[in-house]
C-alpha positions as CSV (number, residue, x, y, z in Angstrom):
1,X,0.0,0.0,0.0
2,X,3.0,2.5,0.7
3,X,2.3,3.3,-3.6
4,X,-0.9,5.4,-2.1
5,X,1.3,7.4,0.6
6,X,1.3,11.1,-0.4
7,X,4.8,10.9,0.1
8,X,5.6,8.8,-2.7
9,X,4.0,12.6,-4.7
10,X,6.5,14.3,-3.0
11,X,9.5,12.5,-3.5
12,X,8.5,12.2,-7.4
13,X,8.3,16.5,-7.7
14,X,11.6,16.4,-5.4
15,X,13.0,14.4,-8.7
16,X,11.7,16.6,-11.2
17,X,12.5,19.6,-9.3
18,X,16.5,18.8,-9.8
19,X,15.8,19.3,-13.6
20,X,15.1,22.6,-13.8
21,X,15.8,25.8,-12.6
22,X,16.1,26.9,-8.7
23,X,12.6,28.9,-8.8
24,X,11.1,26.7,-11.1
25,X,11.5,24.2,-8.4
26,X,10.7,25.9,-5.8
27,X,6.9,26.5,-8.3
28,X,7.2,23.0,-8.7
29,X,7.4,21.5,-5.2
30,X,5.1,24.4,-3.8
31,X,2.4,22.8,-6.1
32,X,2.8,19.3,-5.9
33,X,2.7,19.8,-2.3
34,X,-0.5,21.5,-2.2
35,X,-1.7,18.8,-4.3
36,X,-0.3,16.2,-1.8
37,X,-2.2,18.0,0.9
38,X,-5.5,18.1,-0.9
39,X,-5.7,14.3,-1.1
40,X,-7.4,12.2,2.1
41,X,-6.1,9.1,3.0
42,X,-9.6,6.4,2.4
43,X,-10.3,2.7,2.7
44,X,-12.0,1.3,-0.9
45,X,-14.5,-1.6,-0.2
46,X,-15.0,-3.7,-3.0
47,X,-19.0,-5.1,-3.1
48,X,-18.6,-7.6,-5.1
49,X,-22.4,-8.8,-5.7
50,X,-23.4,-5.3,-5.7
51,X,-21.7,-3.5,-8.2
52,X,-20.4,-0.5,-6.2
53,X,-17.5,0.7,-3.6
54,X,-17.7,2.0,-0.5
55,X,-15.4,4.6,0.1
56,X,-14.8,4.8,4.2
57,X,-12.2,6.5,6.1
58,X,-9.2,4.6,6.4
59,X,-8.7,4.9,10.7
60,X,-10.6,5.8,13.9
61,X,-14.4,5.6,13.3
62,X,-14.1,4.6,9.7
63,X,-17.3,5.9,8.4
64,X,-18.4,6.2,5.7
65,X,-16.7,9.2,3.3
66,X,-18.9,8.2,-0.3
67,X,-19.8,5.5,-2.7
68,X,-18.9,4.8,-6.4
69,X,-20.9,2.8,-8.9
70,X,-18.4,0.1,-10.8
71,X,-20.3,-0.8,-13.5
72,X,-21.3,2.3,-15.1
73,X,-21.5,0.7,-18.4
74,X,-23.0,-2.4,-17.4
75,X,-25.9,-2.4,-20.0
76,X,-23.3,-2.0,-22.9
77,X,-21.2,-4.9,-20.9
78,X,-24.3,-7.1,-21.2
79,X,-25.5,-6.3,-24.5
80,X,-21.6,-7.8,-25.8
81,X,-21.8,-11.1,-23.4
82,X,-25.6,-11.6,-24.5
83,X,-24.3,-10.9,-28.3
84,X,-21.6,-13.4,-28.0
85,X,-22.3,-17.0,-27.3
86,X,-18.8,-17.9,-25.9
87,X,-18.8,-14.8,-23.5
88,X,-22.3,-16.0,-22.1
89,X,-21.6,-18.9,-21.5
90,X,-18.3,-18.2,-19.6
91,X,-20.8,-15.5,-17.8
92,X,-23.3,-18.0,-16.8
93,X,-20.5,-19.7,-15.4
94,X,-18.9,-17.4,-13.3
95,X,-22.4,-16.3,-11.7
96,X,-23.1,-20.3,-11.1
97,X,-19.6,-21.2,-9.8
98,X,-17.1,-18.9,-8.0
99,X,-20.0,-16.5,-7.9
100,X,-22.5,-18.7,-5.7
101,X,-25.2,-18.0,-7.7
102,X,-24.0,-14.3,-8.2
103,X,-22.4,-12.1,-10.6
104,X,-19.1,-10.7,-9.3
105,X,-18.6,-7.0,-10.6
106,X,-15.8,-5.9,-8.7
107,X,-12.8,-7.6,-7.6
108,X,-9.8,-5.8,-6.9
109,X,-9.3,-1.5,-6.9
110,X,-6.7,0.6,-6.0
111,X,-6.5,4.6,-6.9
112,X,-4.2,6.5,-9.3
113,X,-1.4,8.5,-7.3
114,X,-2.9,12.0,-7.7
115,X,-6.8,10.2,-6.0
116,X,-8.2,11.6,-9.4
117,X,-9.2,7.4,-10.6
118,X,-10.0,4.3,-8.7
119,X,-8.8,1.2,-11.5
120,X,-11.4,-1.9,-11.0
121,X,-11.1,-5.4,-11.9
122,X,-14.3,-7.0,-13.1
123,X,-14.3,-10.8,-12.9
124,X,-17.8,-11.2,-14.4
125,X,-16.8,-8.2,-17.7
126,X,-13.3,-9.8,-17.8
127,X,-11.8,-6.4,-17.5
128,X,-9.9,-3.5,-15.8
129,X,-11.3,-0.4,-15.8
130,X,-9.9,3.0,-14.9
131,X,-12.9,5.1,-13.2
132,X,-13.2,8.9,-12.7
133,X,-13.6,9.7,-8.9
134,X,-15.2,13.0,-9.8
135,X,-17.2,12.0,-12.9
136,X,-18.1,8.1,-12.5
137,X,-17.2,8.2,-15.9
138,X,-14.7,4.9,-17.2
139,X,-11.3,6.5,-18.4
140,X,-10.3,2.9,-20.1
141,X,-11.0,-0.3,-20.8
142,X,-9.1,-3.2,-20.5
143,X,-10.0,-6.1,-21.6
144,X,-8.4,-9.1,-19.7
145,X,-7.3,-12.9,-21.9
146,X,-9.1,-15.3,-21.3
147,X,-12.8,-14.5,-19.9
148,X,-12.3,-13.5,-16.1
149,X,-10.5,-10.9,-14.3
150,X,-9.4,-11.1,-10.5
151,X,-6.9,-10.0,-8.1
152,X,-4.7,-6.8,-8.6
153,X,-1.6,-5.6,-7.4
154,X,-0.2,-1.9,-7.9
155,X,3.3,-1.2,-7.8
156,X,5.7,0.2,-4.7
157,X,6.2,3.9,-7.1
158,X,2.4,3.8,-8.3
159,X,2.3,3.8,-11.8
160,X,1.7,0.2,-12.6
161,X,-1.0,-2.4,-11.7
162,X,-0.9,-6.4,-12.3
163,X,-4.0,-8.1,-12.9
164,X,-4.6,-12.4,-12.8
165,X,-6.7,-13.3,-16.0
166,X,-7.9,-16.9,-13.9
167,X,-9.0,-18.5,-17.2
168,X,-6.1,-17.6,-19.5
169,X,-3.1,-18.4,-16.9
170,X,-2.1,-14.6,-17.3
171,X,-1.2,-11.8,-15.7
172,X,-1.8,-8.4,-17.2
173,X,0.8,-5.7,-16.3
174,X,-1.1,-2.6,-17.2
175,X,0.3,1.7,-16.8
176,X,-2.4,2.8,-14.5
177,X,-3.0,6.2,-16.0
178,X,-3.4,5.1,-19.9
179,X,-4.8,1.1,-19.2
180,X,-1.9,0.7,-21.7
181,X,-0.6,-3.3,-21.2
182,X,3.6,-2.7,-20.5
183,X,4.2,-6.5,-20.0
184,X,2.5,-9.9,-19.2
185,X,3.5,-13.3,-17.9
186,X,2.1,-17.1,-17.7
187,X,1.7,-18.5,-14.6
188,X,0.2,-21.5,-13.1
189,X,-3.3,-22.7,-13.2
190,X,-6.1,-20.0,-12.3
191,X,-3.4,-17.1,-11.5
192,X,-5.1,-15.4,-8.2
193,X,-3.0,-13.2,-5.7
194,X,-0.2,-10.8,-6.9
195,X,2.4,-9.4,-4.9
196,X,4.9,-6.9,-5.4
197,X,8.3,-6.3,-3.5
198,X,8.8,-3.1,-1.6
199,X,11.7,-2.2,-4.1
200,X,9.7,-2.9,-6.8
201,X,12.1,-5.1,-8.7
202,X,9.8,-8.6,-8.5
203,X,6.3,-9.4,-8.9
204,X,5.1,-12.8,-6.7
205,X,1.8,-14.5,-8.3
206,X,0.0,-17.3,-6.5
207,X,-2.3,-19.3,-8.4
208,X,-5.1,-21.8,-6.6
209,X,-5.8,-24.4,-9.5
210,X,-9.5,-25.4,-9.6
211,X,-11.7,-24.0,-6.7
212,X,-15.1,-24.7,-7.6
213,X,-15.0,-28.7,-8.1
214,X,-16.2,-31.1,-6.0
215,X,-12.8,-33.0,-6.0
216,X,-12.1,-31.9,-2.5
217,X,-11.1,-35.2,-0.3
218,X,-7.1,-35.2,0.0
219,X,-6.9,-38.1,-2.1
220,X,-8.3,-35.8,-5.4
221,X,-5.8,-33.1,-4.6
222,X,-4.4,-33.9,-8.1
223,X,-7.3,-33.0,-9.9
224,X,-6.9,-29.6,-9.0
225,X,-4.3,-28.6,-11.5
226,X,-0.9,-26.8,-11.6
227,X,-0.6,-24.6,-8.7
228,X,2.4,-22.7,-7.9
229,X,4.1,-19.2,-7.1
230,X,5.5,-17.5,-9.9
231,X,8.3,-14.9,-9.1
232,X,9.0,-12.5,-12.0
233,X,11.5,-9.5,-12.4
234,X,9.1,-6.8,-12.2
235,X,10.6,-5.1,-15.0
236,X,11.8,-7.5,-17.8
237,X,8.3,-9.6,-16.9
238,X,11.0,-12.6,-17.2
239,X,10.2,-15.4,-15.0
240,X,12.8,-15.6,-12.3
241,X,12.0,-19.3,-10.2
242,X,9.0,-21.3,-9.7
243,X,8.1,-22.3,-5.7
244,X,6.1,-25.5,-5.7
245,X,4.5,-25.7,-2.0
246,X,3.6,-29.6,-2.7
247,X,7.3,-30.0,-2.2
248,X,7.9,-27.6,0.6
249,X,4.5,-29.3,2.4
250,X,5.5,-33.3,1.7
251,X,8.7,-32.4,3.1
252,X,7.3,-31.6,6.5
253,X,4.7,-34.6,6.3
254,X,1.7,-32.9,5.3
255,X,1.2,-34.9,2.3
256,X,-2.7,-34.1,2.5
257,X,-2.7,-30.3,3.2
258,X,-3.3,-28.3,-0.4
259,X,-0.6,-26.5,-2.0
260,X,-3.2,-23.7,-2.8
261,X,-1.9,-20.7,-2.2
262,X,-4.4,-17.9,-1.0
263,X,-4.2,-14.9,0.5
264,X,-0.5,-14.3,1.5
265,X,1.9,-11.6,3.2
266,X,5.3,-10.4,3.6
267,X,6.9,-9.9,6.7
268,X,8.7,-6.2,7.0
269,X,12.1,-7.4,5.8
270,X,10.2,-9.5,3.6
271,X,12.7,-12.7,4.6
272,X,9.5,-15.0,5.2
273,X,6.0,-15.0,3.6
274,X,3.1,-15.9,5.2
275,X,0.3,-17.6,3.8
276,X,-2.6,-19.7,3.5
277,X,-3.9,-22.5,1.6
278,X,-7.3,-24.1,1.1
279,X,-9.1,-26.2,3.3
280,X,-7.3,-25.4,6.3
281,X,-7.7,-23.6,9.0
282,X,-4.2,-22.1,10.0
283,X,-1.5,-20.4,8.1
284,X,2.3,-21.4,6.9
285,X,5.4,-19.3,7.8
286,X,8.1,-20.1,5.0
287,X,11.6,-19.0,4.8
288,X,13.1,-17.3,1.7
289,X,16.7,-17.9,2.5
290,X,16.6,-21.2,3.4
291,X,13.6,-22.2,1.1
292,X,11.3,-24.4,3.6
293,X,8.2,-24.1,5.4
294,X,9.4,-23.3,8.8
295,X,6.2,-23.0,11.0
296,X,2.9,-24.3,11.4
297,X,-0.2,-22.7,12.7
298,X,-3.6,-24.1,13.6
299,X,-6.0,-22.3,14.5
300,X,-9.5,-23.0,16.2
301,X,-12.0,-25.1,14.6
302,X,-15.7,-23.5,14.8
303,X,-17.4,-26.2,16.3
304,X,-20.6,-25.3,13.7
305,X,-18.0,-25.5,10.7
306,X,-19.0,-28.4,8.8
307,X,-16.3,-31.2,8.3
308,X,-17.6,-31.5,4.7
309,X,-15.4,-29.7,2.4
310,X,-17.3,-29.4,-0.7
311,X,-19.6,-27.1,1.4
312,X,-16.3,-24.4,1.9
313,X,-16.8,-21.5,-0.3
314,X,-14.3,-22.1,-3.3
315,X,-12.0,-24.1,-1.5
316,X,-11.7,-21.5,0.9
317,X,-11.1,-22.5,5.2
318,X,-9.2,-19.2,6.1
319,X,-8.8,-16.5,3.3
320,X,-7.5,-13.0,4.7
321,X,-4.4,-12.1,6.0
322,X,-2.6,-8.8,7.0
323,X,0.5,-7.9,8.8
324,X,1.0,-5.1,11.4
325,X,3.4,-2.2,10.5
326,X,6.3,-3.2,13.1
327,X,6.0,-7.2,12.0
328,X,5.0,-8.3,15.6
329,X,1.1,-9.4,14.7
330,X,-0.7,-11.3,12.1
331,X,-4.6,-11.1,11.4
332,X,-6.1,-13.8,10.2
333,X,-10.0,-14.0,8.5
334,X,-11.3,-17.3,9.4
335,X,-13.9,-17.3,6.5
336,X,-15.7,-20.9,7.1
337,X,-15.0,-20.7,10.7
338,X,-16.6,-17.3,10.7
339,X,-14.2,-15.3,12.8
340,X,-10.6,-13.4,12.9
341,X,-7.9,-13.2,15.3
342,X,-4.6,-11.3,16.2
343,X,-1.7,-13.6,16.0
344,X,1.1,-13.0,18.0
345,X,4.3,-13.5,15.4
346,X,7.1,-14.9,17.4
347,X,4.9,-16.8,19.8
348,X,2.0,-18.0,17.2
349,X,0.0,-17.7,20.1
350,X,-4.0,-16.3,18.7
351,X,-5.8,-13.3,20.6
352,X,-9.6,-13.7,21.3
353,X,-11.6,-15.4,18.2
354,X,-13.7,-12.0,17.3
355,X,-16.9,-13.6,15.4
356,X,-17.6,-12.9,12.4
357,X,-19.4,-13.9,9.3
358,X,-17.7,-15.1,6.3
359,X,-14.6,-12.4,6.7
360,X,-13.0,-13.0,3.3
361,X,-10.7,-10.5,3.4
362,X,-7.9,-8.7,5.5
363,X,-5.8,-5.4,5.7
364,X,-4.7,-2.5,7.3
365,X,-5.9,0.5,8.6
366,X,-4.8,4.1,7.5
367,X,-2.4,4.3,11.2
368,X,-1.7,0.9,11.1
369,X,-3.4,0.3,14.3
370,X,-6.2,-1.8,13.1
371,X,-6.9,-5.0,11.1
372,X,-10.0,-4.7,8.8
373,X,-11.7,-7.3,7.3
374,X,-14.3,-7.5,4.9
375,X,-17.5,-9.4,6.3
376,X,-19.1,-11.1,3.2
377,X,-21.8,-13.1,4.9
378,X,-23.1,-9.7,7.0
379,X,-22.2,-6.7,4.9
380,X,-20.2,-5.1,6.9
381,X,-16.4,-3.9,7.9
382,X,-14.7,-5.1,11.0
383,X,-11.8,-3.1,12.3
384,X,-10.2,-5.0,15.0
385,X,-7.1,-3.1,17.4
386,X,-3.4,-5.4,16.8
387,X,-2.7,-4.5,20.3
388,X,-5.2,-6.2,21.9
389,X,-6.9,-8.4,19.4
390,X,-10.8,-6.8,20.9
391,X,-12.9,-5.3,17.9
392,X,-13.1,-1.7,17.4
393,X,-15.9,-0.9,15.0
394,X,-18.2,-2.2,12.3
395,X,-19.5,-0.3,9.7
396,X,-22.0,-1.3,6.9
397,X,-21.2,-1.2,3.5
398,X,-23.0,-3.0,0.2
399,X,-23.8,-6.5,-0.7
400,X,-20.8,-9.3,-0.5
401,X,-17.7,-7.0,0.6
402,X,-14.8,-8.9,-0.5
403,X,-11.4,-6.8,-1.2
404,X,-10.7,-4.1,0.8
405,X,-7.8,-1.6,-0.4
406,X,-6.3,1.5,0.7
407,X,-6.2,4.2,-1.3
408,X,-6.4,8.1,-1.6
409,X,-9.3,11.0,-2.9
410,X,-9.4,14.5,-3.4
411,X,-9.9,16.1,0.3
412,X,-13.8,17.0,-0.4
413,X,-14.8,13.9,-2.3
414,X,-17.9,12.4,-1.1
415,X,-19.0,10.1,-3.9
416,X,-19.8,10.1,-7.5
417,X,-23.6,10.9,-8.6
418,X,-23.9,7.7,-10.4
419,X,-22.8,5.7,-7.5
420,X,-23.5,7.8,-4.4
């Protein structure tokens, strides 16, 4: 998120300013720091059902700052996929598979440096769209290979964000102002979260394999395709190594845990990466140096959590996880198990099990005090305090909340009058 810190603006006209002359400079960094001022710091919420964002504020009482509609064009979107018998039918199955019945209209978002954009990805329109945050107008279009879009990831310096085509094993490296593609890459099977180093130089992409089968028993594992991380140099788009967790898990003796990767997260030095994998209910701890899985943790089993796993919502036990600033705690959404909890890092030890329903997603507040997650069975936000694991707030936002993103609007935003 540090690509949406105003002082990324400032350190960009303290570059250009050495290019020209002394008061031209001085013009120059007078301006881009009033522009840097006139920005607020906001928490995007992604309803995925719904159609729309929530924009709320990203810290304290986290209310609610405006709203933006998502699918602005979604009558010209439906007249193509109703006009086209291929698109339909990959429609039909998105609303009937990963969409439980649903159409999902908004995946991932994150704004354009100067707060003047938000950039959507639309699993259902199988795009990326760039949308005016004072207009509700689309900017640009970009249409994703394959037939579904899905998680984004923007870039340390801003300019860039990486979309997962799921269907076309692809990811998308799109300028954010222009939509213009700068680069791609192939991945593994159903490419889903994408990371970027702080120093920019490598992109991380996880891909889950098939979520939405019935082949869930341990024994059908296989069925579930190639699933891997792919590590790319964020700049040539060249792959750079291939981590296979089915290695990395047999070798510890879980031969029957998934090598799924989900939601994942750095720590500060970015030495280990944390992350979780489907069906299970805990998180792994693996070590970049040393490249093995290094810890373990289970957490608490809902005792109202059915043992059946065809009934977990694609594949998913626990899917959310966010680190705090300093490294020390972990927040984990326990989707199926319908709570989250603070993790202690160096003990693994959880905080109290704060219910919730369905929390599919989790971040970081604005002051890095707070975990949020998104609760998609309730509609609703849940900030919960790092330090001592209690919850804070909830707030009520649209239908499904999935991905919730820091980001940044202009100071006296409140919404778009197509989507407020």
């Amino acid at each position: 998120m540090a690509a949406f810190r105003s002082r990324h603006l400032c350190s960009i006209a303290a570059a250009v300013a050495l290019t020209v002359t002394a008061p031209a400079a001085v013009a120059s960094a007078a301006a881009d720091s009033s522009t840097a001022a006139a920005l607020r710091e906001v928490l995007f919420v992604g309803n995925n059902w719904e159609g729309t964002a929530d924009v709320i504020k990203s810290s304290g009482d986290f209310a609610k700052v405006g709203r933006i509609n998502v699918i602005p064009d979604k009558d010209a979107r439906m007249a193509e996929i109703n006009g086209d018998l291929i698109k339909w039918i990959y429609f039909m199955a998105i609303r009937n598979g990963v969409g439980e019945g649903h159409d999902q209209f908004v995946d991932d978002m994150y704004t354009t440096p100067d707060g003047a954009s938000v950039v959507v990805s639309r699993p259902s329109f199988a795009d990326v769209v760039s949308i005016d945050l004072a207009t509700g107008k689309i900017n640009w279009r970009f249409p994703v290979s394959g037939y579904r879009s899905d998680h984004m990831a923007v870039s340390p310096d801003g300019k860039r964000v990486a979309v997962s085509a799921s269907i076309s094993n692809t990811v998308h490296v799109l300028d954010i102002v222009t939509g213009k593609q700068v680069g791609s890459f192939k991945t593994g099977d159903k490419p889903h979260e994408n990371i970027f180093t702080k120093d920019g130089k490598y992109i991380y992409n996880m891909a889950i394999g098939d979520v939405n089968t019935s082949q869930d028993a341990p024994w059908q594992d296989f069925t579930k395709g190639d699933r891997r991380i792919t590590v790319v140099d964020a700049n040539t788009y060249q792959q750079v190594k291939i981590i296979d967790m089915r290695q990395r898990l047999d070798a510890i003796g879980l031969k029957d845990f998934s090598d799924a990767v989900r939601p994942a997260v750095f720590s500060p030095d970015e030495s280990k990466l944390y992350f979780q994998v489907s069906f299970f209910n805990g998180f792994f701890e693996y070590d970049l140096a040393t490249d093995k899985i290094t810890r373990t943790k289970t957490l608490p089993k809902n005792p109202a959590t059915s043992d059946d796993r065809t009934t977990y919502v694609n594949d998913s036990r626990h899917h959310g996880l966010s680190m705090s600033p300093d490294g020390s705690k972990l927040c984990v959404a326990g989707t199926m198990d319908d709570y989250a909890t603070v993790v202690n890092r160096a003990t693994l030890e959880e905080g109290p099990l704060v219910t919730a329903s369905k929390p599919y997603w989790a971040t970081v507040s604005g002051d890095g005090k707070d975990c949020v997650i998104s609760e998609s069975g309730s509609d609703q936000v849940t900030a919960i305090s790092f330090a001592t694991g209690q919850k804070v707030v909830s707030v009520p936002v649209g239908d499904h909340p999935q991905r919730v993103r820091l980001g940044h609007v202009a100071a006296d935003w409140t919404g778009t009058g197509s989507g407020s």
